[in-house]
LONU-473285 format. One record per residue (C-alpha): residue number from 1; residue in one letter; x negated, y, z. Coordinates in pm, 1 decimal, always signed. Example, Ala and Ser with C-alpha at 12.3 -4.5 7.8 and 13.67 -1.06 7.14 Angstrom:
BEGIN
<1,A,<-1230.0,-450.0,+780.0>>
<2,S,<-1367.0,-106.0,+714.0>>
This chain:
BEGIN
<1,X,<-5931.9,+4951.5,+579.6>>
<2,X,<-5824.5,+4804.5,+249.0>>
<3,X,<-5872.3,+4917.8,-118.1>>
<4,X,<-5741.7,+5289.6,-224.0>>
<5,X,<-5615.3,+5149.5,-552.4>>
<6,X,<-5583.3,+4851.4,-753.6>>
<7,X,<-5892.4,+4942.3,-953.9>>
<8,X,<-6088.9,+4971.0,-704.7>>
<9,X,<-5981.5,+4608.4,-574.8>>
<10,X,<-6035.1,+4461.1,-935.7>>
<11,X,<-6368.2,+4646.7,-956.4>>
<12,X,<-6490.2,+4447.3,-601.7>>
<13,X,<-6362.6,+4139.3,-735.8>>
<14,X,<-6575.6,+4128.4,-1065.5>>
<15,X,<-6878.3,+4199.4,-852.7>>
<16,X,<-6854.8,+3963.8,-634.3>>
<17,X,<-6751.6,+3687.4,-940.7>>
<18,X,<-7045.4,+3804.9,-1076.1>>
<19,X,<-7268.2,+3707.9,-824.4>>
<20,X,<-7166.5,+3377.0,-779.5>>
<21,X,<-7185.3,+3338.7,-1141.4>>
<22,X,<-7526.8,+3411.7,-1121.4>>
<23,X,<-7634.9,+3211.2,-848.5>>
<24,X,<-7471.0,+2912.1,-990.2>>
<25,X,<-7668.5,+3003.5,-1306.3>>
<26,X,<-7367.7,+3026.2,-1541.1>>
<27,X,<-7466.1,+3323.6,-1671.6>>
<28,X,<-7563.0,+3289.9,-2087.9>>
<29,X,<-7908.7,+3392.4,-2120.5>>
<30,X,<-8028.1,+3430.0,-1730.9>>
<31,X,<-8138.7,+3124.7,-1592.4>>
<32,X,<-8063.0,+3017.3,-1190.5>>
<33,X,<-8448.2,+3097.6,-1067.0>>
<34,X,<-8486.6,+3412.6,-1304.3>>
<35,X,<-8505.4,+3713.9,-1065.3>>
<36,X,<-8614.4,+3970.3,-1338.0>>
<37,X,<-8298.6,+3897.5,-1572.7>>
<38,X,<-8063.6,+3834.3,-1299.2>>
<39,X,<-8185.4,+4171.1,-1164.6>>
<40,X,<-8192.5,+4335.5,-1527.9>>
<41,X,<-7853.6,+4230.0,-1593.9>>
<42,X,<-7661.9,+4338.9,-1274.0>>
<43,X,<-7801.2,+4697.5,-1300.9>>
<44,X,<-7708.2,+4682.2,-1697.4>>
<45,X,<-7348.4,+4552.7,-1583.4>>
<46,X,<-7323.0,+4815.7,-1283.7>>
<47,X,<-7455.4,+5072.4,-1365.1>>
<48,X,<-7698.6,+5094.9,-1111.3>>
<49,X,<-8102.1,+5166.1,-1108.3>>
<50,X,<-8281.0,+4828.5,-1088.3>>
């Protein structure tokens, strides 16, 4: 279906960079095996309930 607006496309993409980030461990502060901060730090980011 696409993206509604270009927002909402730029919005997806810094999620998913942020992931990747994460699982590469490049992330300042989280280490690659840390669940809890990795966890912590997406909900903190996203605003979502961890």
């Amino acid at each position: 279906m696409g993206f509604f607006s270009i927002e909402t496309a730029w919005q997806t993409l810094q999620g998913y960079e942020m992931m990747n980030m994460l699982r590469k461990g490049q992330v300042q502060g989280v280490d690659k095996g840390d669940v809890g901060r990795q966890v912590a730090l997406v909900a903190k980011r996203f605003g979502v309930a961890a």
